[in-house]
N, C-alpha and C positions, 0 to 999 in steps of 0.2 A: 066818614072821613074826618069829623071835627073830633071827633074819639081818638084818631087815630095820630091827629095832629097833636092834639094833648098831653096823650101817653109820650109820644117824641117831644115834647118840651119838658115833660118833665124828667124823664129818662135824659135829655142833656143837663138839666140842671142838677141831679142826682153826678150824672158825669163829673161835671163841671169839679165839686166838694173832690169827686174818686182824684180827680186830673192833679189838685190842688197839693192833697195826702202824696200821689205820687212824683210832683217834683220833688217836694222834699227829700224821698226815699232817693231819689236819682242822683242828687245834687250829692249827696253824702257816698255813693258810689261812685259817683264818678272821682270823686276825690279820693277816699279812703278804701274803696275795694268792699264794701261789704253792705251788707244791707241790714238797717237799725229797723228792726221790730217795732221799736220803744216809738216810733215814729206816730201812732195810735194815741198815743199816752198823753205826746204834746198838743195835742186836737184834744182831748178831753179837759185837759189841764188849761191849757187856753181860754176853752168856751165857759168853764167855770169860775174862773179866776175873771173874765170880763162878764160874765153875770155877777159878781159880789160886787164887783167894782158898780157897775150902773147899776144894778136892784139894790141892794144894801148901804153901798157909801152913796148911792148918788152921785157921781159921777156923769158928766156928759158922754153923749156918743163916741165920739173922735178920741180925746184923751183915754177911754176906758180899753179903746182899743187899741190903742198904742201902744198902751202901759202893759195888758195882760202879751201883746205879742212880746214885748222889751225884757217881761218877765224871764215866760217861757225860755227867752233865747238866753237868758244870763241862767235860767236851770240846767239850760244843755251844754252850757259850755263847762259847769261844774263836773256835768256827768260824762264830758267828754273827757276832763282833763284827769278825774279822779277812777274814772273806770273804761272807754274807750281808748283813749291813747295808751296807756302803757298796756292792753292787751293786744294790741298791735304786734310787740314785740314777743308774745308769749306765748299767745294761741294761735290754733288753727281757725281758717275760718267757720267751720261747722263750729270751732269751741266760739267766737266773735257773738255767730246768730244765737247762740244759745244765750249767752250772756246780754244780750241788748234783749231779749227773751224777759230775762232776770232782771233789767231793767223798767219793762213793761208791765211785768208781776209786781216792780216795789212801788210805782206810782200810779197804779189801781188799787192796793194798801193803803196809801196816802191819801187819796181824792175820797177814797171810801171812810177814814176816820175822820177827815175833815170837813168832808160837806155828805156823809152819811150815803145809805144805800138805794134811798129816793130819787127819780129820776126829775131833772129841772127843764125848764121851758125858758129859756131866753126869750126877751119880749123883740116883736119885729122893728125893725132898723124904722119902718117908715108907714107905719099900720098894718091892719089886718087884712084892707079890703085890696081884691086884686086889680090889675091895671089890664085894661083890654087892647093888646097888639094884634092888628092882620086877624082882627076877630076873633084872636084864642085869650082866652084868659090865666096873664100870669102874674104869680102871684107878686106882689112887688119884693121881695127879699131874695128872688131870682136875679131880678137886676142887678142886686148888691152881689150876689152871686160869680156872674159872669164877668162884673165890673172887676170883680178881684183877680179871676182867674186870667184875664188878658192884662191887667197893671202889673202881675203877679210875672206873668211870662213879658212881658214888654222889659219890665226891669231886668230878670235872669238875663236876658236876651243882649241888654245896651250892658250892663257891668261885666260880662264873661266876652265882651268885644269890644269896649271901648276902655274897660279902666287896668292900671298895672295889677290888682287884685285880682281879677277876671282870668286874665290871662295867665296868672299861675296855678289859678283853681285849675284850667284847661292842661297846666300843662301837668298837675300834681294830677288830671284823668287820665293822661295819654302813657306818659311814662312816670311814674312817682320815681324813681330810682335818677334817671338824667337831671329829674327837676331839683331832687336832693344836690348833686352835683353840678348844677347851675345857682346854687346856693338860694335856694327856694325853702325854708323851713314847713315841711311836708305836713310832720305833726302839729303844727300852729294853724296851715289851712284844714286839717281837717275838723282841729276843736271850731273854727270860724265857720265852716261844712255845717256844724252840728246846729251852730247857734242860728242859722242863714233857716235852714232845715226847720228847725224848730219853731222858728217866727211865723214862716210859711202855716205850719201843723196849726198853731194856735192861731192866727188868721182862720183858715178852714172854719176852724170849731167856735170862733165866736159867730160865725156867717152862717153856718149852718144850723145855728141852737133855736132858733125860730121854729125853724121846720122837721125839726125831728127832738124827743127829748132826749136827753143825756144825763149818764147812770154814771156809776165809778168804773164797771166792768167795757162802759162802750167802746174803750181805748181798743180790744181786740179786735172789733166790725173795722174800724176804719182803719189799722195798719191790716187786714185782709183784703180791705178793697184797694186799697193803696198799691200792695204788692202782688194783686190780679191786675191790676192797669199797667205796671210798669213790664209783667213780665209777658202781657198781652202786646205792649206795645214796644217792647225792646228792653232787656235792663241797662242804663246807663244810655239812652234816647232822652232826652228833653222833651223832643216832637214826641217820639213813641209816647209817654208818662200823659201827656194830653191826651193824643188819638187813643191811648188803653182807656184813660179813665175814659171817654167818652162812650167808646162802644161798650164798653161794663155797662154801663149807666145807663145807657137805650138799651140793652139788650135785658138788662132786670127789668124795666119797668112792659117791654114788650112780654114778655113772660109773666108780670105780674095782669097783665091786663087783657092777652087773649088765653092765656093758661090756669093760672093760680099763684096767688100772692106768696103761698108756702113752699113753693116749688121755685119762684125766680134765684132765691141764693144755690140751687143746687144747677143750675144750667151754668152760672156762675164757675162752678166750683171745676163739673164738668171740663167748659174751655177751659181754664186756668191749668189743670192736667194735661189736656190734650196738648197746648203751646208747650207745655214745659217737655213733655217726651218728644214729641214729635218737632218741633221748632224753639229750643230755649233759648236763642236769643229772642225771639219776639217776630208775633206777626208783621208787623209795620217798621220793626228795625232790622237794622244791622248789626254784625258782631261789634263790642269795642274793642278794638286793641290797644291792650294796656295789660302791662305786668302790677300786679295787686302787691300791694303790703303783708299784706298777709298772706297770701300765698309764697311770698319770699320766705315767711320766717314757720310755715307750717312744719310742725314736728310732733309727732304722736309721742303725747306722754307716757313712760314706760307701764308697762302691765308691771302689779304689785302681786308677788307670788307665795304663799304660806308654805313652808314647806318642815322636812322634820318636827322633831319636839314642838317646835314654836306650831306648827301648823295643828297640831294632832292635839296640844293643849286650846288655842281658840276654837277648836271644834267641840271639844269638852265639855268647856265653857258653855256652848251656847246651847248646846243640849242637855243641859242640866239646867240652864237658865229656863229655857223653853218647859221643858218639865216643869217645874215648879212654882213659874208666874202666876199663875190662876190660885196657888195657895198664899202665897204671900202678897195678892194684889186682892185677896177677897175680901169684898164687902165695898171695896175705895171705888166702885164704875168705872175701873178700866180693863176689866178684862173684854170687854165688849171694844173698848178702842187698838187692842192689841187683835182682835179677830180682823176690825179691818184693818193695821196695821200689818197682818200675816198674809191677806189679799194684794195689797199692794208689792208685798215684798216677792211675791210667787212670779209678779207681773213684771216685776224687775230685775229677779234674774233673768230672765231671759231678755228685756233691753241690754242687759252688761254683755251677756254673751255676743249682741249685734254692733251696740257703742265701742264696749270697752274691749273686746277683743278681734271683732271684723273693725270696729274703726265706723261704723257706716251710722251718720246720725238719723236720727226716727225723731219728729217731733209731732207726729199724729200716733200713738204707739196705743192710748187709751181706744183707739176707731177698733181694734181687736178685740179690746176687753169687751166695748158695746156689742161687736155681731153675738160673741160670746154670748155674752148675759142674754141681750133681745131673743137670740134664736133658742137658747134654752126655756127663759122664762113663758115664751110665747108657746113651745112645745108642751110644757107644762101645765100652763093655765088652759089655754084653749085645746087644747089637744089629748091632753089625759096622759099624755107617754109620763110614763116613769123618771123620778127625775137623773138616776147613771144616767139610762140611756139618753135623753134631754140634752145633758151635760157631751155627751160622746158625739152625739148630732149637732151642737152647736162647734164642737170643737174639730169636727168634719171641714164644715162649713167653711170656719175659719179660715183652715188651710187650706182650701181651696181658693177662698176669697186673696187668701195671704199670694200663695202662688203667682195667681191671675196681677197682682199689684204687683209682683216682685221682678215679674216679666216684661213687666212695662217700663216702669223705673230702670231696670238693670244693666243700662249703658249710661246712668248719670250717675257723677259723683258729686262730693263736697256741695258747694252752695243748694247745687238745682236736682241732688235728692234728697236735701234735708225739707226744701220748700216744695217738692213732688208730695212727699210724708204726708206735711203739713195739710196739704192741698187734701191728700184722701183722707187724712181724717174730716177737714171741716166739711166732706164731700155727705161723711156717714153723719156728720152733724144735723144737717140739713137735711137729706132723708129721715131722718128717725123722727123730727119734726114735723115734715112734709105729710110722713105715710102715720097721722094722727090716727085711722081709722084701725090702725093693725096694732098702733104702737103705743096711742094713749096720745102720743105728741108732749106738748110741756108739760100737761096735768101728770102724765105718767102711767106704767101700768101697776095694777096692786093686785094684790089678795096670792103675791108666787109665797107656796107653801116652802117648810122648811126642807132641807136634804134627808132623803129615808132612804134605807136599803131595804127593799122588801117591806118587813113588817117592824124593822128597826128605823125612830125617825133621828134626827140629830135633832134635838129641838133644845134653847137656850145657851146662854153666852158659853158657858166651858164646855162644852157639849160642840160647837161652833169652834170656841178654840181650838179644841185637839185637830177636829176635820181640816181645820183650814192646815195645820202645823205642822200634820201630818203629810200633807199633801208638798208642804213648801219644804218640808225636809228630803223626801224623795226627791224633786223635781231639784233640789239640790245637790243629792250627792249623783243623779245623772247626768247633769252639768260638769261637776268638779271632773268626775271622770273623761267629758267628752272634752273639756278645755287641756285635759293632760294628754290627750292621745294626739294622735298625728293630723285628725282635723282641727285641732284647738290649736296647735303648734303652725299650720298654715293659713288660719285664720289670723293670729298675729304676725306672720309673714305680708299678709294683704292689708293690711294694718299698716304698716311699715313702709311698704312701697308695693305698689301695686303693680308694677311695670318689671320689677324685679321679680315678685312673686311669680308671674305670667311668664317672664323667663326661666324660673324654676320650674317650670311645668304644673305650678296648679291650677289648675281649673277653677281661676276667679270668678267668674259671674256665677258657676256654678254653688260653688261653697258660699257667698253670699246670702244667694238664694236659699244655703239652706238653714243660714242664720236669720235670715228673713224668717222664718219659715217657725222655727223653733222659738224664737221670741214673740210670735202670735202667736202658736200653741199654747203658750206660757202664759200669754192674756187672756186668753178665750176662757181658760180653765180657772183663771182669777176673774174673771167675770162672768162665770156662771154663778161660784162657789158665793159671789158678792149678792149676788140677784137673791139665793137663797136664805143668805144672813138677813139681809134688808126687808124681805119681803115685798120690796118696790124697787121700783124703776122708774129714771124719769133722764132725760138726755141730758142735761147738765151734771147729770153724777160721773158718768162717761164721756166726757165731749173732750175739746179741743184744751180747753182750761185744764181738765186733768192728765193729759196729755204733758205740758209745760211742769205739773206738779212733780211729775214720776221723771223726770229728767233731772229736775230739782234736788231729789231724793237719790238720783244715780248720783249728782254731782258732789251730791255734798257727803254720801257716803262713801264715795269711791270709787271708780271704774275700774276694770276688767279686775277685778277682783273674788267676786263674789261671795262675797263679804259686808262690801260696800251697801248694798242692797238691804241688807238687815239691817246696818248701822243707818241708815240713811232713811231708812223705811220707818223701823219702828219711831226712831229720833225725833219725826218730824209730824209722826202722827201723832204721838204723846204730848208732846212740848203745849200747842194748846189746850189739852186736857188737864193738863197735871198744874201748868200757872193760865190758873183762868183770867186774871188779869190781862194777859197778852193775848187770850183771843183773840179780841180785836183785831190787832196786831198780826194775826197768822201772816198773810198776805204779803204787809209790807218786811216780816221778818223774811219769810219764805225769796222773795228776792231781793233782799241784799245778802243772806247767805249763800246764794247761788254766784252772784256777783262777787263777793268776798274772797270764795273758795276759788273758784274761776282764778282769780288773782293770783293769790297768796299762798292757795295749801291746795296746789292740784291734784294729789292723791285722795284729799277728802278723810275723811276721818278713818277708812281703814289705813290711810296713809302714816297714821299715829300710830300704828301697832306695829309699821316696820322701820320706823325711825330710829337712825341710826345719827349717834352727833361725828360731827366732820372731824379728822382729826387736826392738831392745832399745829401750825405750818410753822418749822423750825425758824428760832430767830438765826438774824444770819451769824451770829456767835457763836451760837453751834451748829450751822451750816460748816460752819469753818474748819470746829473745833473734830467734828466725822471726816 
């Protein structure tokens, strides 16, 4: 029983941080319509920036915490005003989450060049030893804990009901559109949304740095529990954002302590799927009704289409380029970065074919690659199968596994199946970790041989090049053909409008599903082909991180294009190789071009190759003078 009481204290105090993370998330929906990723980032950013402040300068308690939330919230209003607000007016919401995504990716960059890739220990508010309540023993930085999360919701609670601020934040959740026309400046509460949000986030993260350590990458854990509490407990609920985190929070640590520690994030992940298909408003909430901002101004960017001369010369191009990089790149070490550069691109055609031309965002899209690779590499090593056939069993697998997700998902759009995606990759995150015994877990699995056919091996970088290149050129010109024919043409129909499409007679869930379908194919087969280059495996090569990278890569090269995917691929796999100086730097480069392009150059860099200058708009003299 005192076991049992314990695991429940601490499973609410666990809560407690989830609950924290989630009003944040909620607050900035209810206002703005959309859900900040980046919300993870200001919890890490927070708890670091008030560790320098009290360990380094010295600094008291109190002031150290004020100042790092005060920070925080003047960083979010920069990053609301310079990259949330004006994509309001631009993007779709799938384009919103990806970008606050991009957001997430450029200040895990930053916190990682600044305070390096060591995780830190904030020292406790008020010592180490614990304080004994009702006979359980807790630790005393709980208190400071709970003390937050009830000042934390008492304040949200007295300012959205007693002050003129409050009451527009309410009314920019209910209807943003009326409150514009009650002369309500919508985009000013939501840059205030951001900063309010963020203050919160960095509270969290200096509260919680006692009891847990904190890395540059932790920003991802805690906008995922944030956005399992909110979507457990209603999106756009205040109460629900509590009662989610809570039962998150009890229900991992009840997991961790009558099941296994390795296994609480995937029961986790589990629920968070289950609400999301079966109940996405939330177990504990209600629908909100409110018309989104962004759903107002959602407009699918046009598909960029090669065609004629022009098309039949870029094709030229890049099979003569392809051809002959491994001669003009010999001896420099990168033709080994162009084989995985050729992996990833294989992987991302077939995202473009589901992003760029079904429209439908994936941001768990690497959870394919991993069954891939695990189920081939595991056939291989322990198993002896040959590695084709390896590769043709994993890529079974796949579709099937693909299938079984695509059926589940396939009555949700825009927000709640991009964050279904997300859900099942971090689902195969957690498994691959969990099932240590099969899988290697974090150490990884080693000794997968290279790819042979029979008594042919591919063995070494150019040898790797051609296979991978070869593979990515076919898988390419069966694409080009399938995006010209009459399923590619009513996949950008569904694209466009989905309610029309459905009136035209296509069978939208169906054709989804088999873009679904074909863009895991497309993984599975880039993560076999990876498993054999590398010779290892380990779940962070394949996780949820890489997942955000290949979106990164779709965006910044180009959507529905397929083209993009090369450009975007190779570009971004190179760029740290070739200036090693900006190593470091991948990270934080990697999301602000995501964020950038998002903005600025929606096409992305195949978007360069059909630019066309506007033509210049007659002055009115010679309006006159015609």
């Amino acid at each position: 029983m005192q076991q049992a009481i314990e695991i429940l204290v601490g499973g609410l105090l666990s809560g407690a941080i989830y609950a924290l993370v989630a009003l944040g998330l909620t607050l900035v929906y209810r206002v703005a319509g959309i859900l900040n990723l980046a919300q993870g980032a200001f919890v890490v950013l927070g708890a670091l920036v008030f560790y320098s402040l009290e360990t380094s300068a010295g600094w008291p308690l109190v002031p150290a915490l004020v100042a790092a939330a005060l920070g925080v919230a003047a960083v979010a209003v920069v990053v609301a005003v310079v990259a949330v607000r004006p994509a309001l007016g631009r993007l779709s919401i799938g384009g919103i989450l990806i970008l606050t995504a991009g957001v997430l990716t450029f200040f895990q960059g930053v916190t990682l060049v600044i305070w390096g890739s060591n995780p830190y220990a904030v020292p406790a508010f008020s010592g180490e030893a614990p304080v004994l309540i009702l006979g359980v023993h807790v630790p005393t930085q709980g208190i400071w804990i709970v003390a937050a999360l009830a000042l934390s919701d008492l304040a949200l609670a007295l300012v959205l009901a007693r002050t003129t601020f409050g009451k527009a934040l309410r009314a920019c959740g209910e209807d943003p559109v009326a409150a514009s026309l009650m002369g309500i400046d919508v985009p000013r509460m939501t840059v205030l949304a951001f900063a309010v949000a963020a203050a919160l986030g960095a509270l969290a993260g200096a509260i919680v740095g006692p009891l847990t350590a904190l890395a540059f990458d932790t920003g991802s854990f805690f906008t995922n529990a944030g956005f399992i509490a909110v979507a457990l407990g209603g999106i756009g609920s205040f109460l629900g954002a509590i009662a989610g985190g809570l039962l998150l929070g009890v229900s991992e640590q009840l997991a961790a302590g009558y099941v296994s520690s390795l296994f609480s994030p995937t029961l986790a992940f589990v629920i968070l799927l289950a609400v999301l298909v079966l109940r996405p408003d939330g177990v504990l909430g209600a629908r909100v009704r409110r018309i989104d901002v962004a759903q107002a101004f959602e407009r699918p960017a046009p598909v960029l289409r090669f065609r004629g001369r022009g098309g039949l010369a870029v094709a030229a191009t890049i099979v003569v380029l392809v051809a002959i990089a491994p001669f003009l790149l010999a001896g420099t070490g990168l033709v080994a970065s162009l084989v995985i550069a050729g992996v990833f691109v294989l992987s991302l055609l077939g995202l473009d074919l589901l992003m760029g031309y079904a429209g439908q965002v994936s941001l768990g899209h690497a959870a394919f690659m991993a069954i891939g690779a695990y189920a081939t590499a595991l056939l291989v090593v322990r198993g002896g199968v040959p590695p084709l056939a390896a590769t043709a069993i994993g890529l079974v697998l796949t579709l099937v596994v693909a299938i079984g997700v695509s059926g589940v998902v396939a009555r949700l759009r825009g927000l709640y199946l991009a964050l279904a995606t997300l859900a099942f990759g971090l689902l195969v995150d957690s498994l691959l970790v969990g099932a240590a015994d099969q899988t290697g877990g974090p150490s990884g699995l080693t000794g997968i041989p290279s790819f042979s056919l029979g008594t042919l091996s591919v063995d070494g970088d150019v040898a790797d090049y051609y296979l991978v290149w070869i593979v990515v050129g076919v898988a390419a010109l069966l694409l080009v053909d399938l995006a010209r024919s009459d399923f590619g043409r009513a996949l950008q129909a569904i694209r466009a409008d989905q309610t029309a499409a459905r009136a035209l007679g296509i069978p939208v869930a169906r054709y989804k599903t088999y873009a679904f379908v074909i863009a895991a194919g497309c993984a599975s087969i880039a993560g076999s082909l990876y498993a054999f280059d590398f010779h290892y495996l380990a779940p962070d090569l394949v996780s949820t991180p890489r997942s955000l990278e290949l979106v990164t890569m779709l965006v910044v090269g180009g959507q529905g294009t397929l083209v993009g995917p090369l450009m975007g691929g190779v570009a971004l796999t190179l760029l740290p190789a070739v200036v090693q100086p900006l190593a470091a730097y991948k990270t934080v480069v990697e999301g602000a071009l995501l964020v950038a392009v998002l903005l600025y150059m929606p096409g992305g860099l195949a978007g360069l190759l059909t630019w066309r200058p506007r033509p210049r708009a007659a002055a009115p003299a010679e309006r006159r003078a015609t």
